[in-house]
N, C-alpha and C positions, 0 to 999 in steps of 0.2 A: 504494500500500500504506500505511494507516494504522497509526501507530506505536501503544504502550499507551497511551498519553497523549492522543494524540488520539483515540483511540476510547474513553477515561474521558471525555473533554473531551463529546464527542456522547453517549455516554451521557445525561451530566447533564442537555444542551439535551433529549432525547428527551422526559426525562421529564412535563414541559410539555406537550408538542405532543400534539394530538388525534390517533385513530387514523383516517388517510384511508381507505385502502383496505379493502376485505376482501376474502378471496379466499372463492366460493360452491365450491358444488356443481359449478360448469362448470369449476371449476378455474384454472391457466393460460392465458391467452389475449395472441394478439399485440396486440389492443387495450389489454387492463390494461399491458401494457409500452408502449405507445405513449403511454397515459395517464401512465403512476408517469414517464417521462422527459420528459413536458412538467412536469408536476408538481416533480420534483428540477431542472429549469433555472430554477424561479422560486424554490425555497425551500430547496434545498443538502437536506434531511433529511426523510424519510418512514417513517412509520409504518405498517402493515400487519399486519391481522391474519386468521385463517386462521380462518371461521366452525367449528362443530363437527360438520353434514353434510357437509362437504369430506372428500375422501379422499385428502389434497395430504400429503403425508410434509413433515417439517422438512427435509429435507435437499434436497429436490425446488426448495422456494421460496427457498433462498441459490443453488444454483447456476445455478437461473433468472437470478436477477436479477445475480450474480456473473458472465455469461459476458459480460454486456452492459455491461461497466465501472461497475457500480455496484457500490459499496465497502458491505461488509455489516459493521454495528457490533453486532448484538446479538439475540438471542430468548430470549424469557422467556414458555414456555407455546406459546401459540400467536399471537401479541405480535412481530413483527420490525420491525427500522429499521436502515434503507440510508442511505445518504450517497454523495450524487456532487458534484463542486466545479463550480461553473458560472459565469463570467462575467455575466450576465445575469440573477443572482441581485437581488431586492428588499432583500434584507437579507442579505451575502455572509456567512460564517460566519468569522471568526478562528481558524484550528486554533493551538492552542500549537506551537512550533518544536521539530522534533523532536532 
């Protein structure tokens, strides 16, 4: 569970970061989750956004990705960014101490 701080903390890194993912028309799928968690093992923080023929509700893509221990920091529009901590990260992420 990320404290306010550290989900201001990843905010801020967010803003940077290009958006990887998009979710289409097909929706959900167990591949994009097999992807976005090889994905957050190398880089701690993903971006992901939800094209506009999607028929994926906002609430539908946090609890996706929320059952599967990814830590959700933020959406803005159709714009989200998950955070999971991973040893095996390139560049591990500093969270401020909560």
């Amino acid at each position: 569970m990320l404290t306010t701080k550290q989900r201001v903390y990843l905010r801020s890194l967010a803003q940077t970061e290009p958006t990887t993912f998009q979710i289409g028309k097909d929706g959900l799928s167990d591949n994009m989750l097999t992807d976005v968690i090889n994905y957050l093992n190398k880089h701690e923080i993903i971006k992901i956004s939800v094209l506009q023929n999607s028929n994926v509700e906002p609430q539908d893509v946090i609890s996706y990705f929320t059952v599967n221990n990814i830590e959700f920091v933020q959406h803005i529009g159709r714009v989200f960014v998950f955070y999971k901590h991973s040893d095996n990260a390139k560049n591990p992420i500093e969270l401020p101490i909560k």
